[in-house]
C-alpha positions in Angstrom: 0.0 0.0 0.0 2.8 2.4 0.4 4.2 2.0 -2.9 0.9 2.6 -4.3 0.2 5.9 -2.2 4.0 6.9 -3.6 3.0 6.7 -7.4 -0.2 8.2 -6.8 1.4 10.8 -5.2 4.1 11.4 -7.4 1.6 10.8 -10.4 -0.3 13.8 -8.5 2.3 16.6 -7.8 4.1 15.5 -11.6 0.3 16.6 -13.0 -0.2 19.8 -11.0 3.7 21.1 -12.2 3.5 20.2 -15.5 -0.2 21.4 -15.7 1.2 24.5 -14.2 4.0 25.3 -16.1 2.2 24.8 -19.4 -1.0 25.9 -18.7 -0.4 28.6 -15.7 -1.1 31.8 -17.7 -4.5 30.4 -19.1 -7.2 32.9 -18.4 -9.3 30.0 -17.0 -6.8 29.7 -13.6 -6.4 33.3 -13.3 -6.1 33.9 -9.5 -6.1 30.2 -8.7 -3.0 28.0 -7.1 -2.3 27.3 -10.7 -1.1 30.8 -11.7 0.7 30.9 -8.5 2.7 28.1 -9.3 3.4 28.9 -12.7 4.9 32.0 -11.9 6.8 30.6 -9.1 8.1 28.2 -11.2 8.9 31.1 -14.2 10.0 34.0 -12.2 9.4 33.7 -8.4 11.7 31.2 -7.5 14.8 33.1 -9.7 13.9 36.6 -8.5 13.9 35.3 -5.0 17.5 33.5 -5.1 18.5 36.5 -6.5 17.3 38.6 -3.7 18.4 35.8 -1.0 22.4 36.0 -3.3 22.2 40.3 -3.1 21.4 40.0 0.8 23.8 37.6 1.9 26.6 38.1 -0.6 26.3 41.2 -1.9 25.8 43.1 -5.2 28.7 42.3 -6.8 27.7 38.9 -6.6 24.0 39.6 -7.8 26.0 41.2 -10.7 28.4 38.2 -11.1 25.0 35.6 -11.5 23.5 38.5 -14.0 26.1 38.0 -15.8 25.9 34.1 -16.2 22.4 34.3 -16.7 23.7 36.9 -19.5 26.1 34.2 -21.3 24.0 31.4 -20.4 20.4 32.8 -22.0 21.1 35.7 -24.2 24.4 34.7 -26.4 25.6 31.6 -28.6 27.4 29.3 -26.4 27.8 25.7 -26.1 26.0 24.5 -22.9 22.8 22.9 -23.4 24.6 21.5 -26.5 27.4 19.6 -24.0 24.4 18.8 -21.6 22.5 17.0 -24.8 26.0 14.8 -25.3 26.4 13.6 -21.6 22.8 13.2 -21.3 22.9 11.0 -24.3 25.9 9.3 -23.8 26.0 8.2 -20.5 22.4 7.0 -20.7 23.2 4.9 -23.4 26.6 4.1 -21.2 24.3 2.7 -18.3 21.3 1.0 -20.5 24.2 -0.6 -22.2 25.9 -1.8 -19.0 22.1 -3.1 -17.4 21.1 -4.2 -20.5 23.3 -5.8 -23.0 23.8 -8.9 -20.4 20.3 -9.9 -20.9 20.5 -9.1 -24.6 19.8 -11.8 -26.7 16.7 -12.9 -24.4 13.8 -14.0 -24.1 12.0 -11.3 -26.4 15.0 -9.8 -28.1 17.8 -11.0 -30.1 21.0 -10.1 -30.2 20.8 -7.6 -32.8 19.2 -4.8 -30.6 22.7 -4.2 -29.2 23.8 -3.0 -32.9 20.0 -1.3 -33.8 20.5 0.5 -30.2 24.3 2.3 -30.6 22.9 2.4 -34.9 19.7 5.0 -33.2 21.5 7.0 -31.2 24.4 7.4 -33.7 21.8 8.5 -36.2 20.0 10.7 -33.5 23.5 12.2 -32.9 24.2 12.9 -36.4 20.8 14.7 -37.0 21.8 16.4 -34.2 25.6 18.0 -35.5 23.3 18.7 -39.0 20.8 21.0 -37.0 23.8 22.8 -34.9 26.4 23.4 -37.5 23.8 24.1 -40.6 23.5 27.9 -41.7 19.5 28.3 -41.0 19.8 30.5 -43.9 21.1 33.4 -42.6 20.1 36.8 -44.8 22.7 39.2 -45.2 23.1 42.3 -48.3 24.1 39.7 -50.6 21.5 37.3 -50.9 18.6 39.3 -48.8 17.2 40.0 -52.9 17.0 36.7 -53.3 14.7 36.0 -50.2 12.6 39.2 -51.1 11.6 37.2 -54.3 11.6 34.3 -52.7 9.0 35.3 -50.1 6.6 38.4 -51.4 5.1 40.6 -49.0 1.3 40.0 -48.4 0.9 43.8 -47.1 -1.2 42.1 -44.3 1.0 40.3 -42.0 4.3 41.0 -43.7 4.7 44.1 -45.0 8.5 45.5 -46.2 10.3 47.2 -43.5 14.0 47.7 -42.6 16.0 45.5 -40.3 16.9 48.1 -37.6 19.7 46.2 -36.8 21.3 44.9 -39.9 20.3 47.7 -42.1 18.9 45.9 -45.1 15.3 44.8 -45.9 13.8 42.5 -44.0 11.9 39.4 -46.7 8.6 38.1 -45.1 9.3 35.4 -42.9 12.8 36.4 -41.6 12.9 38.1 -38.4 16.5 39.2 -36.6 17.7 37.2 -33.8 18.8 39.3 -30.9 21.1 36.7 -29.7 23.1 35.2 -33.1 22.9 39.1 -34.2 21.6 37.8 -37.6 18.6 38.0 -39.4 16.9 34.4 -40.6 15.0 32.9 -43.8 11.6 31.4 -42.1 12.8 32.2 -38.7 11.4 30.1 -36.4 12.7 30.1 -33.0 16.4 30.3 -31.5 16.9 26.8 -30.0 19.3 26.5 -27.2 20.4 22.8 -27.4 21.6 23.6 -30.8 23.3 26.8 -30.3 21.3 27.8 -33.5 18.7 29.3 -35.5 15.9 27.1 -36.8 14.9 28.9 -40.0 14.7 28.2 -43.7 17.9 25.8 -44.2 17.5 23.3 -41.0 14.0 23.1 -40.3 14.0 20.1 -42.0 17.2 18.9 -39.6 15.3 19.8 -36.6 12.0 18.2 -37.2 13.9 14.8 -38.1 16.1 15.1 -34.9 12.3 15.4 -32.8 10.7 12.7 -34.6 13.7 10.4 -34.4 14.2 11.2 -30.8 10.8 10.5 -30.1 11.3 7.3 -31.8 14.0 6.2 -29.6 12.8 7.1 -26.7 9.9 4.9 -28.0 12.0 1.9 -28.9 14.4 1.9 -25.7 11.1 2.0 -23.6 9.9 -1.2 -25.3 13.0 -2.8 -25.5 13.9 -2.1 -22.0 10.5 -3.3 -21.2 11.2 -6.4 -23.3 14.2 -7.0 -21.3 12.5 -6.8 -18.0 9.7 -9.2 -18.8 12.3 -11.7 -19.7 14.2 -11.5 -16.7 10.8 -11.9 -14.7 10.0 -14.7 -17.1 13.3 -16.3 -16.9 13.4 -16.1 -12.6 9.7 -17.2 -12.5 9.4 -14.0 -10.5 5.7 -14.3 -11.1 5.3 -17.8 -10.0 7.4 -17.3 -7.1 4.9 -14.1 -5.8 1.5 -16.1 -6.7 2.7 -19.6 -5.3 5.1 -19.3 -2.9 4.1 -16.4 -1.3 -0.1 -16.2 -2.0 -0.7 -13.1 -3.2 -3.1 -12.8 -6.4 -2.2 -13.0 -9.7 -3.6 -9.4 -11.3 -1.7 -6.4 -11.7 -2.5 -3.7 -8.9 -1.7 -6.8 -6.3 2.0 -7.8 -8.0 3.0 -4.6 -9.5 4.2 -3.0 -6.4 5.7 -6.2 -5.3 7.4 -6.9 -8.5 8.9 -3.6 -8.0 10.0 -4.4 -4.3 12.1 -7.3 -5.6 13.5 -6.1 -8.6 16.8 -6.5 -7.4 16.1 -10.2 -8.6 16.6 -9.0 -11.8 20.5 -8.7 -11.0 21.2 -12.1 -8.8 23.9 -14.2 -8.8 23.1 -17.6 -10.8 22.8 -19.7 -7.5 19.5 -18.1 -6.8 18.1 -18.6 -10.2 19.6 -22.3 -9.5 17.6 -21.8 -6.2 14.8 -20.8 -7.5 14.6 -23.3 -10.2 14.8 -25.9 -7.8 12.1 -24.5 -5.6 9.7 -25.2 -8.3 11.4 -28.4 -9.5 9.6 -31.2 -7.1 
């Protein structure tokens, strides 16, 4: 019963953020504990560290986290694009290192442990073609081009004059404040790239979502796969329903499938053990 009061609880406070951050600034929870949250979550919680880093440090401190926060949010650099790397490789690292001993199984061959490092290499790839791409950047030699290209409508787009670059701005493009260029089809400035989605990569980007969507996808079900072998393998479910009574249906062995899921990783004696225990 514990177990099952954790999940729901988790399942609960995981549904209120997310419903919060997404949906805080709805006019539907205006003044409710949703609109709170959201803005805790987008500005409350940051203004108050900063307050909380100016009152016990100081304001050259304050200054010194501005200026991160400057780097970090408001100029190319390389962060979230290391962060997507680690995150990437060491998950693979560890699903590797869990996994790969169970593969082939009893649901999956042995060619998953190719497919698997063939996905994320792919994934990675798509990755490097979105980052380093030129998101067709407009500039005074080719803006022309664009203008014919992309024709004013004189109702959304109507011709103006990048303030910034100084040269027409076709329909469509918009300047980027933080690559200081303007863009083809500008879409949005995505941080994990360290680039511009515009005219040239869109098509990069939308293949690195749907393939990452994909993988995450396939590694679910084929860590799920993995799983349900070892519990077939171990006779984890026979050992719960027969040897220690309790019903075979999902609410009643889920948690306590969960609670010994450090079978999954014993030493063969106790799969010898276990064999035995059903074997008269």
């Amino acid at each position: 019963m514990g177990v099952e009061w954790l999940l729901v609880c988790h399942g609960l406070v995981t549904a209120v953020v997310v419903v919060s951050f997404l949906c805080g600034r709805w006019p539907i929870f205006e003044g409710t504990f949703i609109q709170r949250i959201h803005h805790f979550l987008t500005f409350g919680a940051y203004d108050y560290f900063l307050r909380l880093v100016g009152a016990v440090f100081g304001h050259k401190c304050m200054d010194a986290v501005l200026s991160v926060e400057y780097y970090c949010c408001d100029r190319p650099n390389p962060l979230l694009q290391i962060i997507y790397i680690v995150i990437i490789s060491v998950t693979y690292y560890f699903v590797a290192k869990s996994c790969f001993a169970y593969i082939p199984g009893y649901y999956l061959s042995g060619i998953h442990r190719y497919t698997s490092l063939l996905a994320v290499a792919v994934g990675i790839l798509l990755f490097l073609l979105t980052s380093f791409s030129d998101p067709g950047t407009v500039n005074a030699e080719n803006v022309s081009n664009y203008i014919s290209a992309y024709p004013y409508d004189n109702i959304i787009y109507s011709e103006k004059e990048c303030s910034t670059c100084k040269i027409p701005k076709p329909a469509r493009s918009k300047h980027c404040s933080i690559c200081d260029r303007c863009v083809a089809r500008f879409d949005h400035h995505c941080g994990w790239m360290n680039n511009c989605i515009g005219e040239k990569n869109t098509r990069y980007f939308m293949a690195f979502l749907l393939w990452h969507f994909l993988i995450c996808l396939y590694g679910t079900v084929a860590i799920g796969l993995v799983l349900a072998g070892r519990l077939r393998e171990l006779r984890v479910v026979d050992i719960l329903t027969v040897y220690y009574g309790i019903e075979n249906s999902f609410l009643d062995l889920a948690p306590n499938i969960v609670q010994v899921r450090d079978l999954l990783s014993v030493h063969a004696d106790y799969v010898f053990y276990f064999d035995s225990l059903f074997s008269f």
